[in-house]
N, C-alpha and C positions, 0 to 999 in steps of 0.2 A: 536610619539603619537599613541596610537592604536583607532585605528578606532572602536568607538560604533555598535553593531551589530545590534541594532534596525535601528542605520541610514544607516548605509551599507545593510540591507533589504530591507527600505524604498526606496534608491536611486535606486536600482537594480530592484525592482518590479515595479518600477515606468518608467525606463526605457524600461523595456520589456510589461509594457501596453500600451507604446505609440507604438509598433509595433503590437500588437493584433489587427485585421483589428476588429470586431463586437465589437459594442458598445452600450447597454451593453454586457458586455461577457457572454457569452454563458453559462447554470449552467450544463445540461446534454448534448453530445453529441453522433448525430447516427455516433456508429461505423462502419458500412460500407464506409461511407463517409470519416469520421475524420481520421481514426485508423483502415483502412482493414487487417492488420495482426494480431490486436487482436482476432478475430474471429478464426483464428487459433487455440488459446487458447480455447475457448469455444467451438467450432470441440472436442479437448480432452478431455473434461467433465470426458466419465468415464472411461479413464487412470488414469488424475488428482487423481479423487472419490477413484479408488479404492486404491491407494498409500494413501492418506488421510484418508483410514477408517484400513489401514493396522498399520499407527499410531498408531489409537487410538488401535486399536486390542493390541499391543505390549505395551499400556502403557508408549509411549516416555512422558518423563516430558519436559514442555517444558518453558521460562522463561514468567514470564509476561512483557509487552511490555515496562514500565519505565524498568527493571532488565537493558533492552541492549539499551533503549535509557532516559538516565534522562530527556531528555528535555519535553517526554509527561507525566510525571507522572506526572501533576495537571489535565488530562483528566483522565489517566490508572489510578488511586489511590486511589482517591476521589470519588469516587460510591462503591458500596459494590460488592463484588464477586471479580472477575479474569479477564484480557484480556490478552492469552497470544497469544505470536508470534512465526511462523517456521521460522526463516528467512532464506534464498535460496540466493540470493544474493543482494549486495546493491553499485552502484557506480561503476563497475567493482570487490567489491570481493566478491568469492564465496566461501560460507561458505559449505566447502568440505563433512565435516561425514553428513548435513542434507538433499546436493543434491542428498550422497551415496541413502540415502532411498527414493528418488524421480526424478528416472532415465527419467523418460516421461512426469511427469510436469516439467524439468526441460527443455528437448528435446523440450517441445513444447515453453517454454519460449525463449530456442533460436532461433527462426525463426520468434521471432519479433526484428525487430532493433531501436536503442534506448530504448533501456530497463536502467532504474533510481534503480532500484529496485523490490524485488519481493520475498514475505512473505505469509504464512497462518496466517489469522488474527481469533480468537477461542475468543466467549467473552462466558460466562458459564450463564448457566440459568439465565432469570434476571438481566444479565449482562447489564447497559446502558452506553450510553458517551456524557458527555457532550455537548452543544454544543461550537464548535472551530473553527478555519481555519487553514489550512494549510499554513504554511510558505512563500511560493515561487510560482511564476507565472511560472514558468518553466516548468510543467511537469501536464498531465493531470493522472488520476486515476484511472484502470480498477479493478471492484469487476467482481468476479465469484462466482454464487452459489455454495459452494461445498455441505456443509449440512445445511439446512433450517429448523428450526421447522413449522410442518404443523399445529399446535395448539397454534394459537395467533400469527404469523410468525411475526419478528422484521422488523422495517422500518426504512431505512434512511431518515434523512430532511435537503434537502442542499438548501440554498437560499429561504427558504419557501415551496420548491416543495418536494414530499415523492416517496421515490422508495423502494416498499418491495420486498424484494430479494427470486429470485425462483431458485432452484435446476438446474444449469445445463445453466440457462442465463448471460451472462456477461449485465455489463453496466459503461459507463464509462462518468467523470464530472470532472468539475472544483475543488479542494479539497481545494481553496482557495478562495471561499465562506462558508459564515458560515454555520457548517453543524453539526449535532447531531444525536445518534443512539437511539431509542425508544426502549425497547427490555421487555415483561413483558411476554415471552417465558417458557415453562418449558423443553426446551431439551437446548445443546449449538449451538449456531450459529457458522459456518465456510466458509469463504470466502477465495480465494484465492486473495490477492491484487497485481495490475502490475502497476508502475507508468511509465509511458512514457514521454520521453522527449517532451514539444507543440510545434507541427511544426508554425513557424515562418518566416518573410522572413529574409534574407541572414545575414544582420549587426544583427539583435535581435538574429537568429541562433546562429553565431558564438560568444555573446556576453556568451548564453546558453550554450552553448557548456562548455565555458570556466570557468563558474560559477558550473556546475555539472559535468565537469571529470577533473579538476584540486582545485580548491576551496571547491566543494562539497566532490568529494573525501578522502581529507587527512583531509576534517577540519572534517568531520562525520562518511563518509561510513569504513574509517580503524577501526575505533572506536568502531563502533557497530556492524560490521564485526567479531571483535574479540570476543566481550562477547560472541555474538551467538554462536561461535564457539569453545569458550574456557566453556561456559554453556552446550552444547553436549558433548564435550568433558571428563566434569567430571561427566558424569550419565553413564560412560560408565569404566573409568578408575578403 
């Protein structure tokens, strides 16, 4: 009998809140504290920056975010305009021709360990999302400002609380609290997104472990792995 996915979430999330020491859970975290090698990332701001505006300079088309993941287009879909995604790598695979053009965001991504994931997230003027949650207790979520509109600047609202995002700061949260993007901007907004494996203790760890590089891996990351890489691939062919 195959196992329902809702309750195979359920039982999973629910096992790994019972090892989550703060109760309630935490919505924003200081990354110094939580996650000190994300700040490495936000150290490279403007390598990230300039590979990021060397994009747009070139014109890369890029997929919108349902294209390489169906499972978000009732967020990406349902509002007007565009959310599209770079995606860099996801699960262990690396999507090869889009690291080609992002040698030092990608350098600085590897010197954090446990890395889940890690995409430019592009929503176009206007551009809002619903509010959602994030799937899984596993993994918290670092934004970096890459490009910010200065006129009307978009805000996030996770748990109730609003963080509007600045040029050049990282910030990192829970992404499974309900959370939604506000955005009535008239430039596009660009974030670099890092999702990190939540440190946990030993048993909830190695439960994590096993749910994102075995489970998570083949049942997602090869999947959307591929479009991303097979959607670079024929803008170029």
């Amino acid at each position: 009998m195959k196992l329902d996915y809702h309750i195979w979430k359920s039982a999973v999330n629910g096992y790994l809140a019972f090892h989550i020491d703060s109760k309630p859970r935490p919505t924003f975290f200081n990354i110094a504290d939580a996650y000190p090698e994300l700040d490495l990332i936000t150290q490279a701001y403007p390598a990230i920056r300039a590979e990021f505006d060397q994009l747009m300079a070139a014109g890369v088309e890029m997929p919108q975010y349902h294209d390489v993941d169906s499972g978000e287009r009732e967020i990406s879909d349902t509002t007007p305009k565009r959310w599209n995604v770079y995606v860099l790598e996801v699960l262990g695979y690396k999507v090869e021709p889009n690291q080609a053009r992002c040698p030092e965001t990608c350098r600085a991504i590897a010197r954090v360990p446990n890395v889940v994931q890690a995409f430019f997230s592009i929503l176009d003027p206007g551009k809002s999302v619903p509010e959602h949650e994030g799937p899984y207790l596993g993994y918290l979520r670092y934004h970096l400002g890459v490009h910010v509109p200065r006129n009307n600047p978009p805000k996030i609202t996770v748990n109730g609380r609003d963080y509007v995002w600045k040029e050049g700061e990282g910030v990192l949260f829970d992404d499974s609290w309900p959370h939604a993007v506000v955005n009535h901007s008239d430039e596009l907004r660009a974030v670099l997104i890092v999702d990190v494996r939540r440190p946990l203790p030993l048993t909830g760890d190695l439960v994590n472990r096993f749910v994102t590089n075995v489970v998570g891996r083949y049942a997602y990351g090869r999947a959307v792995a591929r479009k991303a890489d097979q959607f670079t691939r024929l803008q170029f062919s």
